[in-house]
N, C-alpha and C positions, 0 to 999 in steps of 0.2 A: 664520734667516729675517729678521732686524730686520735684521742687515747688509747681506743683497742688499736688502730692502726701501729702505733709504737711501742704497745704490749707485742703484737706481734714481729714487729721486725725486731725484736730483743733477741730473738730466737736466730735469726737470721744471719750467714757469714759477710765478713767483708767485702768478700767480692760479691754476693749479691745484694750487697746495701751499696756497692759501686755500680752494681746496673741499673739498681731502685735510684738510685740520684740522677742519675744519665737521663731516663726515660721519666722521672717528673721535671729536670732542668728542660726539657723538650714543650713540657707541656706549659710550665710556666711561659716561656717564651712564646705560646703561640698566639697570631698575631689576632685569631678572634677571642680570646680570653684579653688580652689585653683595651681591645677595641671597646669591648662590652665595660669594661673599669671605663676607662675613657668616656663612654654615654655616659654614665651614673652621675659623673664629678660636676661640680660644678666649681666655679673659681668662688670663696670665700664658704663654700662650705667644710664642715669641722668634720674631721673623721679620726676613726681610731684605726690605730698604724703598730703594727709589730715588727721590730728591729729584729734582723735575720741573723746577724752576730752576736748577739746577747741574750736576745728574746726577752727584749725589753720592750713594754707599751707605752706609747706615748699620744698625745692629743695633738693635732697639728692644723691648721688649716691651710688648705687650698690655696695657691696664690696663682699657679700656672700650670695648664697642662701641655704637658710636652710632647714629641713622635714616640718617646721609648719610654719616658720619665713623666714625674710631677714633680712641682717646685711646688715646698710645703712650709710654713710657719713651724717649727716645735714651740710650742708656747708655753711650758713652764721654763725654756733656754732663752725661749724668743731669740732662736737664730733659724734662718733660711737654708731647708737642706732640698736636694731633688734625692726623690726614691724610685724606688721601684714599684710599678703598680700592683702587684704584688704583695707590699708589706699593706696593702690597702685592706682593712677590716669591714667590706660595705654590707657585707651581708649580717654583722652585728654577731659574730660567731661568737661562742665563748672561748677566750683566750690563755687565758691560765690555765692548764691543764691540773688537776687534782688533785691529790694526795689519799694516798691508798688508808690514810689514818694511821695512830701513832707516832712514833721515833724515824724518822729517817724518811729520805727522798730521791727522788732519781735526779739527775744533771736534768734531764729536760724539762724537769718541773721545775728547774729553779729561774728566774731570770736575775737579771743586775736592776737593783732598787729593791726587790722584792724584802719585806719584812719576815725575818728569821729568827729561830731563837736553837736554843740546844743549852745542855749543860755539863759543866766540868766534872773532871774526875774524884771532886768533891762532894756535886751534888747540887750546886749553886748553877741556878740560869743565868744565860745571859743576853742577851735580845740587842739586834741590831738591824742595819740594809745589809744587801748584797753589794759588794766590788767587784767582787772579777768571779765569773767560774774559771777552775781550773780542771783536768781531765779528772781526778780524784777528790781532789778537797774543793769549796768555796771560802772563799774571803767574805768574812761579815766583819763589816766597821760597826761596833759595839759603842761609840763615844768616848771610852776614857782607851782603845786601842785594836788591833783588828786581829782576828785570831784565823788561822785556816784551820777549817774543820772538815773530816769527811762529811759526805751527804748521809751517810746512814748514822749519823746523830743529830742531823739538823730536823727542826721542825716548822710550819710556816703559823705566824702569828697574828694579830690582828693591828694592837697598838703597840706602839714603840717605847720604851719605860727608858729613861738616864742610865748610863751603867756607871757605877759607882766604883769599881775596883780597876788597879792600872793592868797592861797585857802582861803578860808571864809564857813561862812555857806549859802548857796541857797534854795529858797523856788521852789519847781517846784510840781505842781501837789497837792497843800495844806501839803504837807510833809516838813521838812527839810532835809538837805542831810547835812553831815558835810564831809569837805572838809576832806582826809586823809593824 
């Protein structure tokens, strides 16, 4: 459902992806949506949590529920954050939204941590994590340096390989990209 939902709002103006936020910010906030997360939780139970600014997943546990919030573990950080009930994953949804196949991907599909790869204007791959989306390009930290590449040459990959050659500048898309 989320993926045809943001095939469709692709189509959609600013201003009414400014009214489309208004009226799910309403709904997020309401306070039996939130109540119903609250029943579900329990304090040391583990759940999966989607970070709203990165659309990063992470495993956290329960430590405390709160009137608006949850105090949660992240435990590959192992530091204590409070979220939003909200980024709570209880219904076991699938998270990662998909890839339409081949070369290239949309910003919403990508998050930070996420395994990437794409390849130079050579022909050599190169495979890394996600660092930062940016409005156009992503940063993938490759090992030996991090290159910003558009989305429509990235691909998502499974295992992670060493990258062997240092960053440079890359020509993709008639752009440069300078290695960071």
């Amino acid at each position: 459902m989320v993926e045809e939902t943001v095939n469709l709002l692709e189509k959609a103006s600013g201003f009414e992806l400014h009214r489309i936020n208004l009226a799910l910010q309403k709904m997020l906030d309401d306070p039996a949506r939130i109540d119903a997360v609250k029943r579900a939780l329990r304090v040391g139970q583990e759940v999966e949590c989607l970070m709203a600014e990165t659309g990063t997943v992470f495993v956290a546990t329960v430590l405390e529920i709160r009137r608006t919030r949850v105090l949660v573990n992240r435990r590959e950080l192992d530091e204590n954050w409070t979220i939003p009930f909200t980024w709570i994953n209880l219904e076991q949804e699938k998270i990662e939204m998909g890839n339409r196949g081949g070369v290239g991907m949309k910003r919403h599909e990508v998050s930070v941590g996420m395994a990437l790869g794409f390849a130079d204007r050579e022909g050599r791959e190169h495979y890394g994590k996600v660092v930062r989306l940016n409005p156009k390009t992503v940063t993938i930290d490759c090992g030996a340096g991090s290159w910003r590449v558009a989305y429509a040459f990235i691909f998502p990959v499974q295992d992670i390989v060493e990258e062997g050659e240092a960053g440079g500048l890359l020509e993709l898309g008639g752009s440069l990209s300078e290695s960071e």
